[in-house]
MIMAR-886514 format. One record per residue (C-alpha): y, z negated, x negated; residue in three letters. Coordinates in steps of 0.001 Angstrom, whole numbers, padded with zeros to 6 digits, always signed. Each point is the difference from the previous one (the first is absolute). Layout:
# MIMAR-886514
YZXALA
...
//
This chain:
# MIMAR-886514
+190627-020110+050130UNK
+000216+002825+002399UNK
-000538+000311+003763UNK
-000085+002469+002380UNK
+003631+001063+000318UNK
+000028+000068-003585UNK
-002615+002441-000024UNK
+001758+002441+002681UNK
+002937-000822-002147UNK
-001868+001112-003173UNK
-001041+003108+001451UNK
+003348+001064+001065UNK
+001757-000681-003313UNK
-002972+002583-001410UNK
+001276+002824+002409UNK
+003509-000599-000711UNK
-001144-000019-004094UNK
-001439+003359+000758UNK
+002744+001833+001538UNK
+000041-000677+004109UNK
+002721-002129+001244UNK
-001245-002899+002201UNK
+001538-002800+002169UNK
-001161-003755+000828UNK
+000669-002731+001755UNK
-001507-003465-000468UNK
+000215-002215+003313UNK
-000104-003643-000105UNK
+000956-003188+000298UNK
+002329-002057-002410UNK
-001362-000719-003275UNK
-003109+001643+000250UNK
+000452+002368-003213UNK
+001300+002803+001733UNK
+003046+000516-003146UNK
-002407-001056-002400UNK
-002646+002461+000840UNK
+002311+002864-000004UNK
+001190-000852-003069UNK
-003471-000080-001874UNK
-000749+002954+001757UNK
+002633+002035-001900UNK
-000392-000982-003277UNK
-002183+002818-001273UNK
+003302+001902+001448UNK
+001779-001432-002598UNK
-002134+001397-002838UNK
+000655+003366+000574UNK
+003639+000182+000139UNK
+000493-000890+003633UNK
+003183-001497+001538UNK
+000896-002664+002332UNK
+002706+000140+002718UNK
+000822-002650+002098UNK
+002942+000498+002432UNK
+002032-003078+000909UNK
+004003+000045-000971UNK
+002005-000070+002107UNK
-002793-000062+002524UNK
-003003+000680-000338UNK
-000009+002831+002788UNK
+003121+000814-000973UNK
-000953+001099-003385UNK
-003535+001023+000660UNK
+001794+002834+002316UNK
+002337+000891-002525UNK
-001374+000699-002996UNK
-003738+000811+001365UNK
+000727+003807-000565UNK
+000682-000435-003477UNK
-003591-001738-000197UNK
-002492+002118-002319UNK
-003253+000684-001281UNK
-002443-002829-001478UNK
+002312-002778+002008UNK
-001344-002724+001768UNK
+002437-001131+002813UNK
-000257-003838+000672UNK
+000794-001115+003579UNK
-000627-003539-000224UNK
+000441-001380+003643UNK
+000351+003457+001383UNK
+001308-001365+002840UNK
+003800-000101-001523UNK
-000194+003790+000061UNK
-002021+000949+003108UNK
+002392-002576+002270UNK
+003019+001079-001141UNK
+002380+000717+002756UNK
+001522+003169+001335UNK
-002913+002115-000935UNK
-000057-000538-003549UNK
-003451-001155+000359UNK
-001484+002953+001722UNK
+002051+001999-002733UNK
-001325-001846-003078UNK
-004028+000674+001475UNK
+001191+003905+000601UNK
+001232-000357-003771UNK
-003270-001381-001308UNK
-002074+002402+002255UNK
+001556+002960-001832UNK
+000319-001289-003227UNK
-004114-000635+000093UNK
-000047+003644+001740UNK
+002167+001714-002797UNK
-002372+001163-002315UNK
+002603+001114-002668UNK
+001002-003848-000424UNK
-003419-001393-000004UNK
-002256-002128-000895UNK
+002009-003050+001265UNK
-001523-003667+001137UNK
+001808-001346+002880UNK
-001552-004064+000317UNK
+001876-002185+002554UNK
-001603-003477+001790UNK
+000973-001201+003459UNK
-001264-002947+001980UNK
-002060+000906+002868UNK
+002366-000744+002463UNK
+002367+002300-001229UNK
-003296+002451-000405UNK
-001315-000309+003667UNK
+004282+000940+001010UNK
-000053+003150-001364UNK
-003168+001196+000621UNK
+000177-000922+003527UNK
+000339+002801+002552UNK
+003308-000206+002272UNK
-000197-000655+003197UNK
+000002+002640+002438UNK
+003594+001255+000580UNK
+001075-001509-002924UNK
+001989+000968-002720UNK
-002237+000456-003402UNK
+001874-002446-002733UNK
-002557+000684-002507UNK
-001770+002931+000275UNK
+000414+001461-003294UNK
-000768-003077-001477UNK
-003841-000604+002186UNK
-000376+003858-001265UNK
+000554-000949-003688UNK
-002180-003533+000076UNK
-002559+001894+001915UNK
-003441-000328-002129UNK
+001960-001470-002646UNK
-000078-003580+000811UNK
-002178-002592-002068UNK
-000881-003397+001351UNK
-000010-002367-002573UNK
-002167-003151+001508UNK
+001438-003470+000745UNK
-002658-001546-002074UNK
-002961+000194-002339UNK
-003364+001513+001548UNK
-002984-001183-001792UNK
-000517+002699-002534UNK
+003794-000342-000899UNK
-000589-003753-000883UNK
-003306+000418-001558UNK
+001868+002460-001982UNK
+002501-002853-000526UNK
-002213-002393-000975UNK
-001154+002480-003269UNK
+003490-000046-001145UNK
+000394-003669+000750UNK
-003158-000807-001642UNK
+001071+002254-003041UNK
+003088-002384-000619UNK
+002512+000542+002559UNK
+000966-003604+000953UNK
+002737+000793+002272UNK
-001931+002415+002173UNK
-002814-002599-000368UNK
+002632-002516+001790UNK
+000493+002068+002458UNK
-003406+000713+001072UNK
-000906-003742+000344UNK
+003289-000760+001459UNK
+000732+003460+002340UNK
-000683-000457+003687UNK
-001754+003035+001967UNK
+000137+002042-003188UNK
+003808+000384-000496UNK
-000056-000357-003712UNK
+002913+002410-000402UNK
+002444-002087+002567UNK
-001213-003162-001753UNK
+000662+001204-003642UNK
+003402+001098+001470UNK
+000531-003530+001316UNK
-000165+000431+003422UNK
-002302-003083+001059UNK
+002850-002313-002226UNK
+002581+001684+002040UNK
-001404-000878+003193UNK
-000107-003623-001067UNK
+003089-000226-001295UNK
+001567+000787+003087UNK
-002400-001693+002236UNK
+000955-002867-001393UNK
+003337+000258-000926UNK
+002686-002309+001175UNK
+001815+000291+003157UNK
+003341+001818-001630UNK
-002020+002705-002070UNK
-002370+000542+002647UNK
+002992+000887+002445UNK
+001301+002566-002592UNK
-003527+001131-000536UNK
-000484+000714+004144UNK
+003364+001625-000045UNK
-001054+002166-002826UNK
-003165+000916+001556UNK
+001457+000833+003467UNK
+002558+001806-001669UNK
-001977+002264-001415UNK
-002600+000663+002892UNK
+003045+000672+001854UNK
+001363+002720-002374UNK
+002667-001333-002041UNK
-000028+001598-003529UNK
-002297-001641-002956UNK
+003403-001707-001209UNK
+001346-002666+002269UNK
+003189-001191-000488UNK
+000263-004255-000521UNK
+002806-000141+002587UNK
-002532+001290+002494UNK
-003182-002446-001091UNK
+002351-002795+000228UNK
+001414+000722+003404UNK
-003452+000758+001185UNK
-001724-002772-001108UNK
+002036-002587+002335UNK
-002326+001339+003082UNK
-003239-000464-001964UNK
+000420-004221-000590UNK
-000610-002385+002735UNK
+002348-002819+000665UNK
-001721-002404-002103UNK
+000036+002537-002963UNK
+004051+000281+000393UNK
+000638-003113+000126UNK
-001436-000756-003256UNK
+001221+002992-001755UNK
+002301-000572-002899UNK
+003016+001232-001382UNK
-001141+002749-002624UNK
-003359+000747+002624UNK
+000158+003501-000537UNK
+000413+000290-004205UNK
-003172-002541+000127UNK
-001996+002089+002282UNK
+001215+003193-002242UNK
-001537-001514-002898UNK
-002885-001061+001353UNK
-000910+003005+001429UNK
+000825+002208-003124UNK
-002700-002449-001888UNK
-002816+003014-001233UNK
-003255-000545+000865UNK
-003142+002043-001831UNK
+001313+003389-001632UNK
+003416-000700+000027UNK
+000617-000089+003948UNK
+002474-001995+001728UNK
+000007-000621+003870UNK
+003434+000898+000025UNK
+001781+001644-003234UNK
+003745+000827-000586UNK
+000648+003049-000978UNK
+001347+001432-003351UNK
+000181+003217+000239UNK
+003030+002496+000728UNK
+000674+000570+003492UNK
-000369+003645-000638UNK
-003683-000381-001623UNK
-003254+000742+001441UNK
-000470-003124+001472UNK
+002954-000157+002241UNK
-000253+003000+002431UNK
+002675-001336+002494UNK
+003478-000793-001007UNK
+001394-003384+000574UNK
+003184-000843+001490UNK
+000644-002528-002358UNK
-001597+001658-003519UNK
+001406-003271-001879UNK
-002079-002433+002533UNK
-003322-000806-001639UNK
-002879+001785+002206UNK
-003572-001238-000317UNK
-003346+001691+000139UNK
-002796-001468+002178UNK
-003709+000496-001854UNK
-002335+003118+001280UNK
-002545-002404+000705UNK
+001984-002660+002096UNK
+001488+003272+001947UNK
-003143+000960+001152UNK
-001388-003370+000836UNK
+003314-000645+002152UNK
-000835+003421+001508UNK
-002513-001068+001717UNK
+000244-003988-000078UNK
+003549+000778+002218UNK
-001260+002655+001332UNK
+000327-001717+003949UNK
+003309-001793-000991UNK
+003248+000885+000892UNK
+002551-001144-002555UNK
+002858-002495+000803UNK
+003468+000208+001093UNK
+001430-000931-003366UNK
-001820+003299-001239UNK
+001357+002327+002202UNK
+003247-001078-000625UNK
-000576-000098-003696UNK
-001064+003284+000416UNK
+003080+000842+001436UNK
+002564-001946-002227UNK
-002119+000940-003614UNK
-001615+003663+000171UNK
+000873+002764-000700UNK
+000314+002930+002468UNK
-003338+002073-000970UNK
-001756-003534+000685UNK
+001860-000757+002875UNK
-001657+003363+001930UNK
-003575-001317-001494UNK
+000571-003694+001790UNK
+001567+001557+002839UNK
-003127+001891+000614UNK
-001972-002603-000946UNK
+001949-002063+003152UNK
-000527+003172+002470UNK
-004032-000399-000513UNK
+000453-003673+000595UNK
+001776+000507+003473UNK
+003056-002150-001965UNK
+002149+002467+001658UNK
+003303-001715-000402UNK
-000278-000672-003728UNK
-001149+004044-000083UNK
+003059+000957+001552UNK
+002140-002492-002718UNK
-001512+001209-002846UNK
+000614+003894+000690UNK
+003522-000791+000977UNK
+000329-001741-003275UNK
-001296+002933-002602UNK
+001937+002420+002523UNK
+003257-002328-000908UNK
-001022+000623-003486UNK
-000362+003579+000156UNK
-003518+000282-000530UNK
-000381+004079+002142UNK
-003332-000491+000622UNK
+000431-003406+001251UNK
+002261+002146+002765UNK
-002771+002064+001012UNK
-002137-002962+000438UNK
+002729-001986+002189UNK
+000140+003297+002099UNK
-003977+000043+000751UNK
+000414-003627+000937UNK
+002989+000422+002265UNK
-001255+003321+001980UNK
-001324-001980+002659UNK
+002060-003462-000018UNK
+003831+001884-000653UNK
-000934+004307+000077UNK
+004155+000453+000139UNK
+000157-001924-003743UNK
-003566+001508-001160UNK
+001351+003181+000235UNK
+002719-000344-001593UNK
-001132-001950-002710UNK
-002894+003111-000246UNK
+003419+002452-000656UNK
+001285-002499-002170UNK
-003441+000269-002286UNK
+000183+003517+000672UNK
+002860+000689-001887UNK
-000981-002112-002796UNK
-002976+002291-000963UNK
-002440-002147+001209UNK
-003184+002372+000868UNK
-001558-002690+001884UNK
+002428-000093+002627UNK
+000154+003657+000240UNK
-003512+000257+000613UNK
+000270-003097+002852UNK
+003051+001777+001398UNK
-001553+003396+000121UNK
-003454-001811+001846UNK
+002720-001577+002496UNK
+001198+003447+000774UNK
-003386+001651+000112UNK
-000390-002413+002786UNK
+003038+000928+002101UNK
-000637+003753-000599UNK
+002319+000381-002511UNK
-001823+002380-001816UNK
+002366+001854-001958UNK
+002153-003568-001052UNK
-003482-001018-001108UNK
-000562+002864-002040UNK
+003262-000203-001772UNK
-000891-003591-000772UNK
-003674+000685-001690UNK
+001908+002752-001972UNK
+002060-002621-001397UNK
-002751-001777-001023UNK
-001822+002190-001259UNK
+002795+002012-002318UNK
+000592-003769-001645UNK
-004059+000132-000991UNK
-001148-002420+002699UNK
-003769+001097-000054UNK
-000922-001727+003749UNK
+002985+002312+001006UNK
-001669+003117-001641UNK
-002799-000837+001530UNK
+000821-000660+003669UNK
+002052+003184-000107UNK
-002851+002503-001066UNK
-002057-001884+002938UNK
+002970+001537+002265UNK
+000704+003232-001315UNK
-004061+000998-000162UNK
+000214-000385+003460UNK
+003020+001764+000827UNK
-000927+002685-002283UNK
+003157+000377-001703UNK
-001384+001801-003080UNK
+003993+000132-001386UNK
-000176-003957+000225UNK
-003504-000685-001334UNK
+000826+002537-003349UNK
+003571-001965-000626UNK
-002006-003103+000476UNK
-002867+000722-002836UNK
+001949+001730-002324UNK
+001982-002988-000475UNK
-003211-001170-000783UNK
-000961+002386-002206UNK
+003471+000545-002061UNK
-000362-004200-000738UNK
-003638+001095-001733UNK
-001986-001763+002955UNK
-002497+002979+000341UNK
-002950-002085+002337UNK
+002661+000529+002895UNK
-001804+003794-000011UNK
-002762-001509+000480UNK
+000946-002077+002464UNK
+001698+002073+002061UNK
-003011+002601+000217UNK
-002582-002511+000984UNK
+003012-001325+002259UNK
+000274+003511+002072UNK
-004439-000285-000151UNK
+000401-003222+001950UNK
+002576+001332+002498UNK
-002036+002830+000637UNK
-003167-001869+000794UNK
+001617-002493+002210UNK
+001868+002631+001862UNK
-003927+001166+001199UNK
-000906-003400+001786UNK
-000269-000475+003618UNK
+002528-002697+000340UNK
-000511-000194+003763UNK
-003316-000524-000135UNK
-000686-002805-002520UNK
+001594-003138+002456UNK
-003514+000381+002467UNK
-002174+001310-003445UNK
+001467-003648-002025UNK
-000274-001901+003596UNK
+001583-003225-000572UNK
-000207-000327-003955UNK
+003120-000795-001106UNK
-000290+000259-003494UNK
-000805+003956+000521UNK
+002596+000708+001896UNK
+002546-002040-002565UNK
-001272+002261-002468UNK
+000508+002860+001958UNK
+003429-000754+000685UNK
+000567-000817-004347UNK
-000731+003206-000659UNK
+001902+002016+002910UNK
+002979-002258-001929UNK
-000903+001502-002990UNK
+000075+003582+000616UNK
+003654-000494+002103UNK
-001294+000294+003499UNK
+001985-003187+001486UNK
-000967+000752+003229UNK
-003593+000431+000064UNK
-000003-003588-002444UNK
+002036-001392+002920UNK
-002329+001210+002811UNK
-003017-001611-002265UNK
+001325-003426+000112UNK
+000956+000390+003426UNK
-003742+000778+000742UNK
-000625-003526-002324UNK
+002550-002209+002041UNK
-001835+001082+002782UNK
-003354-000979-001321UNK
+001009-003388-000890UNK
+002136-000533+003551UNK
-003469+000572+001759UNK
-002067-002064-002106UNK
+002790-002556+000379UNK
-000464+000535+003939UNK
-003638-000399-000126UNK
-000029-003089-002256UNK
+002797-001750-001566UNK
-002076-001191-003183UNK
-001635+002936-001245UNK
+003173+001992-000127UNK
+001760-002985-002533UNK
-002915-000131-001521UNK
-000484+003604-000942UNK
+004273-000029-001302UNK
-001073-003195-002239UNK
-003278+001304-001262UNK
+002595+002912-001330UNK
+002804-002101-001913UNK
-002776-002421-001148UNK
-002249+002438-001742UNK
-001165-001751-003224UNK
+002247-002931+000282UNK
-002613-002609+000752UNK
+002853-002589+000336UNK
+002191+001735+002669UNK
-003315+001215+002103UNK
-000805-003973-000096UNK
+002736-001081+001678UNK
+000620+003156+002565UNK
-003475-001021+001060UNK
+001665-003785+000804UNK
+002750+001502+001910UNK
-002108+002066+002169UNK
-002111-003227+000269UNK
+002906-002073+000742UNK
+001077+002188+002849UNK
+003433+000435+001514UNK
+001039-003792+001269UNK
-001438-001751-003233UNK
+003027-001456-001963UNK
-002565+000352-002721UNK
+000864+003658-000333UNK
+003451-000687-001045UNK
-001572-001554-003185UNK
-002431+002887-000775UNK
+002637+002782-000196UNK
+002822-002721-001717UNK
-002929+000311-003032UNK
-000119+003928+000447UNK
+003865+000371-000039UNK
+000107-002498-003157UNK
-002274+001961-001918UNK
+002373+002473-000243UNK
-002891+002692+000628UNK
+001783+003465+000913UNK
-002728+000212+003019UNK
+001294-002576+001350UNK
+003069+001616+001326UNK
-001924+002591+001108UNK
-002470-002656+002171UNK
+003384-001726+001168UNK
+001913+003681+001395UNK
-003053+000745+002122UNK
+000939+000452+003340UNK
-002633-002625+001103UNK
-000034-002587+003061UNK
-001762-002239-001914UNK
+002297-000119-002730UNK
+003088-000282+002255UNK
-000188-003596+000316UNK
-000059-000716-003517UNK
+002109+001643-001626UNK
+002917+001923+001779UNK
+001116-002401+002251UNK
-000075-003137-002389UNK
+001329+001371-002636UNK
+001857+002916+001170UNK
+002694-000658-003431UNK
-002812-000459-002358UNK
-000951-003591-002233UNK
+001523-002173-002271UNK
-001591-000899-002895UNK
-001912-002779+001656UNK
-001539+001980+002493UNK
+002423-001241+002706UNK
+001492+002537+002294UNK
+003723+001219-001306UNK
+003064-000386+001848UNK
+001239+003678+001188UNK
+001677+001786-002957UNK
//
């Protein structure tokens, strides 16, 4: 029973069989066949002497960056939830899509099959365009998925489940189940057991149900897929109501363990321990206590809890679990998590905390977060990062002194960077140099390049000095009264004066855009928010809906303070952007009730 990705699939598998390398990537939701289809897909691989290479010890980016050059011919590399190796910190993800790019570029170690699946959220993040102004976090990686990207549907159109129906009809009773049982065509989530997992914890009892919810906003809060059992049981004392506690007994939590590690359909369990080693494939993030059982919550229920919780903020009792159980790398995850939330307090904790540990890039982090609040301890803690090797920080360090005319501290900072093989680095320093013209620069810069094999950066760099050339002919003076008032232009006309170097002529552009939007704010209040929220709310259906009830509400409604409590709680990162506007009608809202962020509960916090 084929569909249409397994067609595309199909046809692929035929050009790698014939000699051309190829690269895919099936996007979908859980359990909708996305492993399985891959893995049908190669089996006529298999027949003519192929091999399979699946990265993953000790991490999975980790080893797909080591040993990738020592991939050959007829090898199909198998990046099962590609996004362990394109979100691996400190560049390692823009290095392992640079990797892949010129392994399926090297014709001397071809044919190769590179097959990875991602969820679509993690498929819209990397091939979304920055904003402008903005650092690029995964360019590389939007170049490599570019074209290369298969949707794989939710559910069953009607040709797949008449096609179905022939197999069921032939003698397949289970499939046959699942077509009389399947809502909205999602055979492949219910022969996976999804619709049993969403009953099982719909109705499960009070105690399991609390670890479940702490599970679940673990997880859409970016804690690793193993959570430690110290955590789920500090957490879940925020998620039962007074009733619930009081009837809680003695052994509460090894009852609501068991019950929640009951399997369901195919072998699922809401909630599973975990049995394997600590170093294994399945456990990406080291735990502070490797002893202390950790448990993994079910794809299915994760995504479900994604967007079930997606307007809740989690309790007390989880932040401070968070801070008392995790480990350092998750600690950064929750801490950003808390940031997008406006929980700035519990932000600040939970840096401190992984900083305490050690964790350098936890350092950086705490110095972005302090450069307004405490600039004396930011930049010291940036030096302190600094010195530990931490490219990041270099980079953040060398933007800070960009600003204050710094230029040649800045330079010595992105040369850092770069020699340690930090790729946004490269990147923003060939920007510079082109500019400047410093042909002794741009040749030390690319042959590093070149000596480490990565030949495209030729390329790049003469379609790079193309570029330079042709914006170097515009009128710049003359497109503010040719653009009028259209402020999208003129952002994009200040993007790519940023991208050739020319700081100054970016800076005049937005200059020419704050004074667009301060006379439209003169002339009519309204408009001029309502043009900024059209632009963070662009295909977010959700977040336009309730920007349109604030402007509705207007300024003295109390009801506003409602509206943007469920924008900060969704955690959405355009949120923060709506809430740093420099808007009047804002003001009231916001910055001088809760001038020290929220607690959990949405009330304000107590200054910090």
């Amino acid at each position: 029973m084929t569909r249409q990705h397994d067609d595309e699939l199909a046809a692929l598998v035929s050009e790698a069989g014939l000699g051309r390398s190829q690269l895919a990537v099936l996007v979908g939701s859980s359990s909708t066949g996305k492993t399985r289809a891959c893995w049908e897909a190669v089996q006529p691989l298999a027949t003519q002497g192929w091999r399979l290479w699946h990265p993953f010890d000790p991490t999975r980016a980790e080893a797909a960056l080591a040993d990738i050059e020592r991939v050959g011919c007829r090898t199909v590399v198998w990046l099962n939830e590609a996004q362990h190796y394109f979100d691996a910190g400190s560049g390692l993800g823009e290095r392992i899509a640079s990797a892949i790019h010129s392994l399926l570029t090297d014709p001397k170690r071809g044919p190769v099959l590179v097959l990875g699946t991602l969820w679509p959220e993690y498929a819209n993040a990397y091939t979304a365009l920055p904003e402008p102004g903005r650092t690029d976090p995964h360019a590389h990686v939007r170049a490599l998925l570019s074209g290369r990207l298969i949707a794989l549907p939710e559910s069953f159109d009607g040709s797949a489940i008449k096609n179905a129906q022939s197999f069921s009809v032939a003698g397949d009773l289970q499939l046959a189940h699942a077509l009389h049982h399947a809502r909205d065509g999602k055979i492949t989530q219910f022969l996976a057991g999804a619709p049993e997992l969403v009953r099982r914890y719909e109705s499960a009892l009070p105690p399991a149900r609390a670890l479940l919810h702490a599970a679940m906003d673990a997880r859409r809060l970016g804690v690793g897929p193993l959570i430690p059992v110290g955590f789920l049981e500090r957490a879940a004392e925020g998620y039962f109501n007074e009733d619930e506690i009081d009837c809680l007994g003695d052994n509460w939590l090894e009852q609501a363990l068991a019950d929640s590690a009951r399997s369901v359909h195919g072998n699922l369990a809401p909630l599973r321990r975990n049995r394997h080693s600590a170093q294994g494939n399945l456990a990406p993030y080291a735990q502070i206590h490797p002893s202390s059982p950790t448990y993994r919550l079910a794809d299915y229920l994760e995504q479900y809890g994604r967007y079930e919780r997606r307007l809740l903020c989690p309790p007390t009792s989880f932040w401070q679990a968070a801070l008392d159980h995790l480990h350092p790398v998750d600690l950064v995850e929750v801490a950003e998590g808390a940031g997008r939330r406006y929980r700035t307090r519990w932000a600040h904790q939970l840096l401190q905390r992984a900083v305490e540990a050690g964790h350098v890039p936890a350092i950086t982090q705490l110095a972005w977060f302090l450069e307004v609040i405490d600039p004396e301890r930011s930049e010291l803690l940036y030096q302190q990062a600094i010195d530990a090797g931490d490219t990041d920080a270099m980079i953040l360090e060398a933007q800070i002194r960009d600003l204050d005319e710094d230029i040649e501290g800045a330079y010595e900072l992105y040369w850092r960077a770069a020699d340690a093989g930090d790729i946004t680095a490269l990147e923003l320093l060939s920007e510079r140099l082109e500019v400047c013209e410093a042909v002794e620069g741009i040749t030390r810069l690319y042959q590093q390049r070149i000596d480490a094999k990565e030949l495209r950066y030729l390329a790049h760099l003469t379609e790079w000095r193309k570029e330079v050339a042709r914006l170097k002919e515009v009128d710049w003076s003359s497109r503010r009264s040719q653009d009028g008032e259209r402020v999208d232009v003129l952002l994009l006309l200040a993007r790519w004066r940023t991208e050739v170097g020319d700081r100054k002529g970016a800076d005049w552009l937005r200059r020419a855009v704050n004074d667009v939007r301060s006379s439209a704010t003169q002339k009519s209040a309204a408009p001029a928010t309502r043009d900024i929220f059209s632009d963070i709310s662009q295909g977010q259906p959700e977040l336009r809906m309730w920007l349109q009830e604030l402007r509705d509400q207007g300024v003295s409604s109390k009801g506003a303070d409602r509206i943007i409590l469920n924008v900060v709680n969704s955690g959405n990162i355009n949120a923060l952007h709506l809430l740093h506007f420099n808007v009047d009608y804002l003001k009231p809202h916001f910055i001088d009730i809760w001038p020290f962020g929220l607690e959990p509960d949405g009330s304000p916090s107590e200054p910090w």
